[in-house]
C-alpha positions in Angstrom: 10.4 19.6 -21.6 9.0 16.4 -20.3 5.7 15.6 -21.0 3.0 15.0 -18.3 -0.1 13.3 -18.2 -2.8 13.0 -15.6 -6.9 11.9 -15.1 -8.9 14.9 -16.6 -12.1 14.2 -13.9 -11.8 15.6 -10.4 -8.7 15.7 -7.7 -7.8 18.1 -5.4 -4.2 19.1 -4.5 -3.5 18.9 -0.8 0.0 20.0 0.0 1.8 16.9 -0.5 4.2 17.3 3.0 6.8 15.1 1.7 10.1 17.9 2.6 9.9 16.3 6.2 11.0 13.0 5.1 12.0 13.0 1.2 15.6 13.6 2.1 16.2 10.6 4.7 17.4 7.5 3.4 16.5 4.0 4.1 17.2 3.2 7.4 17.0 0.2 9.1 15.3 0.1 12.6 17.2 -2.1 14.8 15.4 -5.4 15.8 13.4 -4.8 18.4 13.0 -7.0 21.6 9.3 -9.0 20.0 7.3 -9.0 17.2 3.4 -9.4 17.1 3.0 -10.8 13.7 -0.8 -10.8 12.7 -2.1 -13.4 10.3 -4.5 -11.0 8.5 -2.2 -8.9 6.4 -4.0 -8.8 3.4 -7.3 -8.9 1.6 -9.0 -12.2 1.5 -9.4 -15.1 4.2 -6.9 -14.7 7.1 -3.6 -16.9 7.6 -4.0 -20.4 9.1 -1.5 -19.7 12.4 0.6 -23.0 12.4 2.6 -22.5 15.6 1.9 -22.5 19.0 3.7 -21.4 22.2 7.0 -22.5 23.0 7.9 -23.0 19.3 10.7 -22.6 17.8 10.8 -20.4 14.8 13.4 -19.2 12.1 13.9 -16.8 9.9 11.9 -16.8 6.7 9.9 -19.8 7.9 6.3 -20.4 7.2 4.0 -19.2 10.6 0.7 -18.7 8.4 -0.5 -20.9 6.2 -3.2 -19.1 3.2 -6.4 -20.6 4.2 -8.2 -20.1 0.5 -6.9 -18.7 -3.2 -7.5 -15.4 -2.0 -5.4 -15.2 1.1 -1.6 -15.0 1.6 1.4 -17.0 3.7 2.7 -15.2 6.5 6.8 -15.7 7.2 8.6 -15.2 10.6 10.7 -11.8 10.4 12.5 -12.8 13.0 14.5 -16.3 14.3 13.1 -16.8 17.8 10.7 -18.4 19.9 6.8 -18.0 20.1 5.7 -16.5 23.3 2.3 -16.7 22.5 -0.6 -16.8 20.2 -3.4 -14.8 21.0 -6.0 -12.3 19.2 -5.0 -8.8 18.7 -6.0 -5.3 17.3 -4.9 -4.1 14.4 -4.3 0.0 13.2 -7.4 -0.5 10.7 -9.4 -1.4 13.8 -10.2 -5.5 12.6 -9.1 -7.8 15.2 -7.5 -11.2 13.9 -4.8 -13.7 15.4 -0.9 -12.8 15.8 2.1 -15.1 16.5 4.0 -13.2 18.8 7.9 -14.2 18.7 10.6 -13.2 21.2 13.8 -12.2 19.0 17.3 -15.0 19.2 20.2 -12.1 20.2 22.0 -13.4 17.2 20.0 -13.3 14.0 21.4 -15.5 11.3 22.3 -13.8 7.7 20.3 -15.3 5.3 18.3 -14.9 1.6 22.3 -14.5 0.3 21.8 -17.0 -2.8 21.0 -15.7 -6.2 18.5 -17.7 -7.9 18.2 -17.6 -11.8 14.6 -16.7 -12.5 15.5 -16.5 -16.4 15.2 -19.8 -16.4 12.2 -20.5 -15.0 9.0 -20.4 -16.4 6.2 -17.5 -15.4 4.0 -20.6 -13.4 6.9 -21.3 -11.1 7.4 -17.7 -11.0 3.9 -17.4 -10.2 3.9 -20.0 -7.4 7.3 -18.6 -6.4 5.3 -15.4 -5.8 2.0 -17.2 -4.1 4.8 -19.3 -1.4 6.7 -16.2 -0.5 3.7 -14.5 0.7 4.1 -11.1 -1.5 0.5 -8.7 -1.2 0.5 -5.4 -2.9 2.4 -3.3 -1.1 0.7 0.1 -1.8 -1.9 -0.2 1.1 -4.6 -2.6 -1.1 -2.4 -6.0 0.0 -4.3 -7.8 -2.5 -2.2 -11.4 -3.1 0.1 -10.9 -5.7 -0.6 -14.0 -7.1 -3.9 -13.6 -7.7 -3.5 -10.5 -9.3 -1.1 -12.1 -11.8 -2.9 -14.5 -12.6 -4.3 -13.9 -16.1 -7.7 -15.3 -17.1 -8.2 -17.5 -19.5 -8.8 -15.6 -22.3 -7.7 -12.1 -21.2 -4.2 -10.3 -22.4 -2.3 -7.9 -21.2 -1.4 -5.1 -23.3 -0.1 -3.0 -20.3 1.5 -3.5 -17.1 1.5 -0.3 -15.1 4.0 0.3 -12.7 2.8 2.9 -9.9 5.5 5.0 -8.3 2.9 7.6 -7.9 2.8 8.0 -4.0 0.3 10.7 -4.4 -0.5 10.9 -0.4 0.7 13.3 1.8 3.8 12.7 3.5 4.5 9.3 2.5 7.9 8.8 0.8 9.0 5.3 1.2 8.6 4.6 -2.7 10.7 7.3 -3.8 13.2 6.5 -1.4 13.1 2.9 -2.7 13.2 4.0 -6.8 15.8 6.1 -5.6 18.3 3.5 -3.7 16.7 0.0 -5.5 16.2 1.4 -8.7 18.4 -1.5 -10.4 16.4 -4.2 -8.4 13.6 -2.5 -9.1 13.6 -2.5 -12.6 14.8 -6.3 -12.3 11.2 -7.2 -10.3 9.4 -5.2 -13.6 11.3 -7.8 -16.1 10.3 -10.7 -13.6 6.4 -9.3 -13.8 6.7 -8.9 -17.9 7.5 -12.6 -17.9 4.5 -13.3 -16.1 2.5 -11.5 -18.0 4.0 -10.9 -21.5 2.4 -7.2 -21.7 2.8 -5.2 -25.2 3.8 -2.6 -23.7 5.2 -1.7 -19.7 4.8 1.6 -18.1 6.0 3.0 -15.0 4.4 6.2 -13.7 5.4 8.4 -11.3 4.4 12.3 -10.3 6.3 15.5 -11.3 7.7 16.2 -7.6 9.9 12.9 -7.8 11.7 13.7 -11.2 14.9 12.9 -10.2 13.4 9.1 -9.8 12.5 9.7 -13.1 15.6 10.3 -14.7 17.2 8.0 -12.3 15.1 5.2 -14.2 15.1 6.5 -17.4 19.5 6.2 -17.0 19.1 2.4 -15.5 16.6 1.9 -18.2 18.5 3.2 -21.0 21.7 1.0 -19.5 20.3 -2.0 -19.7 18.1 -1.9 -22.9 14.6 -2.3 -21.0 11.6 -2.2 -22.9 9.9 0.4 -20.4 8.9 3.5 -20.3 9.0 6.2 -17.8 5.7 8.3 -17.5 6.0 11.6 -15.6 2.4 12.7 -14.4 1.0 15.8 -13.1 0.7 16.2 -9.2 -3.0 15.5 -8.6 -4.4 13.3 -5.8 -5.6 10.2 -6.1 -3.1 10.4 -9.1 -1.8 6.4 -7.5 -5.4 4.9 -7.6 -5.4 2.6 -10.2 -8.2 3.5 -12.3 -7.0 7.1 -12.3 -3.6 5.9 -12.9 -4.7 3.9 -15.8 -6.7 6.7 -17.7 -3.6 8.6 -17.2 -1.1 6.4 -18.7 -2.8 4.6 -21.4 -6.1 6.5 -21.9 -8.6 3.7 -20.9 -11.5 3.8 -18.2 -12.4 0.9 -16.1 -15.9 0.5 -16.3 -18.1 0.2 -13.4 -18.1 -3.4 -11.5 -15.2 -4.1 -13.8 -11.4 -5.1 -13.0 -8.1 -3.3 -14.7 -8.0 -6.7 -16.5 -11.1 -6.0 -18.6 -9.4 -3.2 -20.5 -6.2 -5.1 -20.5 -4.1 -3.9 -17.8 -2.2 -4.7 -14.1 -1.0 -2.1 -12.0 1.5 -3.1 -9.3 3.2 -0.7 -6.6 6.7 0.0 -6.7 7.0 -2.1 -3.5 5.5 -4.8 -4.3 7.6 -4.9 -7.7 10.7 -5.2 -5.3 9.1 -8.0 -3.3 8.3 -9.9 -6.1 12.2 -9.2 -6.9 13.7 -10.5 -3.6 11.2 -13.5 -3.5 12.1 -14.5 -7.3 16.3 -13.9 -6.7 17.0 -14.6 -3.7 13.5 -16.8 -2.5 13.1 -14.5 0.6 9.6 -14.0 2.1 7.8 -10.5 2.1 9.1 -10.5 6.2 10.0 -6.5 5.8 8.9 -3.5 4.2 9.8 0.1 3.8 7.6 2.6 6.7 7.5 6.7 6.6 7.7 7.5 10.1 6.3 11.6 9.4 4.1 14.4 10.7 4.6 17.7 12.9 4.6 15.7 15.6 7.6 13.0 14.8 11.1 14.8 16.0 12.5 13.5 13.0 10.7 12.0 10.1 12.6 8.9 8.7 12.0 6.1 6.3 12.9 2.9 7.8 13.2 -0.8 6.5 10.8 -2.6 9.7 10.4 -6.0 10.1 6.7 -7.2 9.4 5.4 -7.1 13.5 7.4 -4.2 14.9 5.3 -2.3 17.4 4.1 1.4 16.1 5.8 2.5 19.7 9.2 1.1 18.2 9.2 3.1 15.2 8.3 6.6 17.3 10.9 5.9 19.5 13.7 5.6 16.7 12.6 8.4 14.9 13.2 10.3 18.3 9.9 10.2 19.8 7.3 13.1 19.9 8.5 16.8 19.7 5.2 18.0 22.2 3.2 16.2 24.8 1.1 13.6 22.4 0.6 13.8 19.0 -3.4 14.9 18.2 -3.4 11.8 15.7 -1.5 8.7 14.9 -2.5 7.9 11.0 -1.5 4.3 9.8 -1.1 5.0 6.2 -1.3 8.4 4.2 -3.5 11.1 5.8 -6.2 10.5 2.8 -6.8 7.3 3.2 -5.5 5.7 5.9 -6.7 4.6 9.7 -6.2 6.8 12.8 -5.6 4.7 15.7 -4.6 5.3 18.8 -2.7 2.1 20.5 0.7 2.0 19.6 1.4 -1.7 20.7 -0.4 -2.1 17.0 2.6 -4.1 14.3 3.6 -3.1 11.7 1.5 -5.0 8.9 2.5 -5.9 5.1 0.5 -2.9 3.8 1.9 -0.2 6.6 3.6 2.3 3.9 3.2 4.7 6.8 3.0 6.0 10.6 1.9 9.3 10.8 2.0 11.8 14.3 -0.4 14.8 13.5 -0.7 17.5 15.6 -4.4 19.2 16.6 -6.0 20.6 14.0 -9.5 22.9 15.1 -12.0 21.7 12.9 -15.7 22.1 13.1 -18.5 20.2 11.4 -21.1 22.4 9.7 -23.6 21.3 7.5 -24.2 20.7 3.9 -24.6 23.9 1.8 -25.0 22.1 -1.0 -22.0 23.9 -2.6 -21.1 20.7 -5.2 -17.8 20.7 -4.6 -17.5 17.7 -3.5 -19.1 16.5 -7.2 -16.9 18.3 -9.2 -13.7 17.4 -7.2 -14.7 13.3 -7.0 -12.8 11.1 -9.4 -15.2 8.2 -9.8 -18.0 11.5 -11.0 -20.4 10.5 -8.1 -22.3 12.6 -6.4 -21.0 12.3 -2.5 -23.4 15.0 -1.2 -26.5 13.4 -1.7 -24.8 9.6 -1.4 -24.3 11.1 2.1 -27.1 11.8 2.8 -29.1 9.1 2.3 -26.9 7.1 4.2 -27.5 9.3 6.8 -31.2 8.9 6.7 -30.6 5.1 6.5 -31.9 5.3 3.0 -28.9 2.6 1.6 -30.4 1.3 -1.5 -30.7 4.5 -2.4 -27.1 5.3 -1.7 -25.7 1.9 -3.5 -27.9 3.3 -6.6 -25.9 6.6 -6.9 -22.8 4.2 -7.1 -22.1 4.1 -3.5 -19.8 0.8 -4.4 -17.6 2.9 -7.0 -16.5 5.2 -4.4 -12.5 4.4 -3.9 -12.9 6.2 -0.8 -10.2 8.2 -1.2 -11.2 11.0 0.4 -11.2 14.1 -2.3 -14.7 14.7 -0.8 -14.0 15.0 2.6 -10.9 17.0 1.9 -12.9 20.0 -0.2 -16.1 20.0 1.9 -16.0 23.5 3.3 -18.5 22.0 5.7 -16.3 19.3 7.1 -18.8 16.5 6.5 -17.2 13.0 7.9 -17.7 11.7 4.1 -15.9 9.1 4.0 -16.8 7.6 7.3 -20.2 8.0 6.4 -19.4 5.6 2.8 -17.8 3.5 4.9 -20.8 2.9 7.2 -22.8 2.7 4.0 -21.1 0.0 2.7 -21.2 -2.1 5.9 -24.8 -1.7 6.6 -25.5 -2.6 3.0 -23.7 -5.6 3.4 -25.4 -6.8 6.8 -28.8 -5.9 4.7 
C-alpha cells in the first residue's frame, strides 16, 4: 500500500475532469502561419522588445530583453520576419507589447547539441537558466532564476518537485512525467546542483500513480537521490504552501517565502525547461497546452510554440462540438482567466485552454453558512473578507488577511450561494493597492 499524504486544513474536491484528455499524448501543433509573441510573460517588469518591423528573426534568438532582476528574456519560437510590433491583449486581461513574426516555410532544426552541465558550476547554471528565459511553468511564471537564487544565509533542506496538477482538466504534466520522465528527472539533478538540498521530493496526486511508479523505476535505474511522494486528491493539493505541509510538514508563515522554512518548489514543467536550456541551451520558446472541456471535439495535449493564437489550438483539436462554447478558461477552471478573444497567444504560463459549456447558475446571497471558512486552506474567513470589500471597507478586509488568500478559489467553488469570491479578493487587492 503506498502511503499518501496531504494538507490537513480545508480543500474541496471538484471532479477532477481529466478522462477527456489524460489518454492523448503529446502532440505537436503544426506551425501556424504567425505568432503574436507578448513581452509580459511572467511576473515582474515586462520584456524590453528589441526588434522592430521588417526584421529579421531566428529561431531561439533574443526578441525581449529582461528590463530588471525580476523580469525574464523572451526568445523567437519561430525563424521569420517581424510584421509588426504593436500592443495587444492578453487572456488574463493586462495589455503589454507583442513582436508579431510571420513564420520562414522552412524552419531550421536546431537545439541538437548536448551540452555537459556536470561540468559546470550552479552560477553558470544559474545564468544559463536567467539567459534562456525559463519562468515557472505551473501558471505563477515567476523567473526561474530568481527563484533559485539562494540568499545569503538561507539553506535548502528541500527541493519540492510539484507534479501535483490538482486543477480540473489540466493534464499536460502527467503527460510530460509520463513521455519525459528520463529528462525530467535529469532537470531535478540540474536544480539539486543549484541548490544542494538535503533532501529532494517529488509530489504528485493519487490519480496519476502510474507517473509514480514510472519515476520511482527511472529513479531506482539510475540511483537518484529522490523520492516519490504520492498525495491524496485534494484541491489546491499543487499550491505551494499546501504542497509543502504535505510533503515535509512545515507551514509558511504569513508574509513569508518557501525559503524561510527551507524549501523551493518548482513545476514539473519548468523542471524540463530548466533541462532543455542546461543540455541543449534552447530557450523556453514552447510549452506543453491541454486543449479540454465539453465543448472541445477532441481534448488533446499539444507541444505550442510560445505565440500561437487560442483560435489555432481549437481548430486542431477539431473545433467546437456546438455553436460556441459558454466559456473559454485560459488555465485550470479554479484559477484561471475566462476570456473571450481567441486571437489571444499562447503565453509561457498557458498550461491550459479550456471550452466550457453553459452552466445555469444563480447568485444568491450570503447565508452565512461558513463553508467557505471551513473549506479555505490559508484558514481565513472569506465570508466576511467579502463583505467588507463589498462595503468598500478594505483595511478591514487586508486585516482578516485579505493578502494571504492564494485565490484559489475553494470558496467560490463550496458557496451554495454562488458569491463571485474571488473576483471580489481580487478587486480587494487592487483597490488596496491604488489606496
Amino acid at each position: 500500500m503506498i502511503r499518501m499524504s496531504t494538507f490537513k486544513r480545508g480543500g474541496v474536491h471538484p471532479h477532477d475532469k481529466k478522462e477527456l484528455s489524460k489518454n492523448s499524448p503529446i502532440e505537436v501543433l503544426p506551425m501556424p502561419e504567425t505568432l503574436i509573441v507578448a513581452m509580459s510573460q511572467h511576473i515582474g517588469a515586462p520584456a524590453k522588445a528589441l526588434k522592430k518591423k521588417g526584421d529579421i528573426v531566428v529561431k531561439g534568438e533574443m526578441i525581449g530583453q529582461a528590463a530588471s532582476f525580476v523580469s525574464a528574456n523572451v526568445h523567437s519560437p519561430v525563424s521569420g520576419s517581424v510584421v509588426d510590433v504593436r500592443n495587444v491583449r492578453l487572456a488574463n486581461g493586462a495589455s503589454c507589447e507583442a513582436v508579431v513574426i510571420k513564420a520562414d516555410g522552412i524552419q531550421p532544426e536546431m537545439f541538437t547539441t548536448r551540452y555537459d552541465w556536470k561540468n559546470e558550476s550552479p552560477q553558470t547554471l544559474l545564468d544559463t537558466i536567467r539567459d534562456m528565459g525559463i519562468v515557472g511553468m505551473g501558471g505563477a511564471t515567476f523567473p526561474a532564476h530568481v527563484k533559485l537564487a539562494v540568499p545569503e544565509g538561507k539553506k535548502v533542506d528541500a527541493l519540492i518537485i510539484n507534479g501535483v496538477e490538482c486543477e480540473p482538466y489540466l493534464t499536460s504534466d502527467y503527460r510530460s512525467m509520463l513521455e519525459r520522465a528520463d529528462e525530467t528527472l535529469e532537470g531535478v539533478m540540474i536544480l539539486a546542483k543549484i541548490l544542494s538540498p538535503s533532501r529532494i521530493i517529488i509530489g504528485i496526486e493519487a490519480n496519476k500513480l502510474d507517473a509514480v511508479s514510472l519515476l520511482q523505476e527511472r529513479i531506482s535505474k539510475y540511483s537518484y537521490p529522490v523520492e516519490v511522494l504520492a498525495l491524496k486528491m485534494k484541491y489546491p493539493q499543487g499550491d505551494e504552501k499546501q504542497l509543502i505541509k504535505a510533503a515535509v510538514g512545515r507551514e509558511v508563515p504569513s508574509g513569508k517565502l518557501p525559503i524561510d522554512v527551507g524549501a523551493v518548489v518548482c513545476n514539473i514543467g519548468s523542471v524540463y525547461a530548466v533541462y532543455e536550456a542546461c543540455v541543449f541551451h534552447k530557450p523556453l520558446i514552447e510549452r506543453i497546452v491541454t486543449v479540454s472541456g465539453e465543448a472541445v471535439s477532441r481534448p488533446r495535449n499539444l507541444l505550442c510554440p510560445v505565440g500561437a493564437a487560442t483560435k489555432d489550438l481549437i481548430a486542431y483539436c477539431g473545433g467546437y462540438n456546438c455553436k460556441e462554447p459558454d466559456k473559454l478558461i485560459s488555465g485550470g477552471p479554479m484559477m484561471g482567466f475566462a476570456f473571450a478573444d481567441e486571437e489571444a497567444p499562447v503565453l509561457k504560463g498557458t498550461s491550459g485552454i479550456l471550452a466550457l459549456k453553459a452552466e445555469v447558475v444563480n447568485e444568491g446571497v450570503c447565508v452565512s453558512c461558513g463553508k467557505c471558512v471551513a473549506h479555505c486552506p490559508m484558514g481565513l474567513m472569506p465570508n466576511k473578507m467579502f463583505r467588507n470589500i463589498k462595503n468598500g471597507r478594505y483595511k478591514e478586509a487586508l486585516d482578516l488577511g485579505l493578502l494571504d488568500c492564494k485565490e484559489c478559489g475553494c470558496c467560490a467553488f463550496i458557496c451554495p450561494a454562488h458569491l463571485p469570491l474571488v473576483q471580489g479578493f481580487k478587486l480587494g487587492k487592487k483597490m488596496s493597492r491604488r489606496k
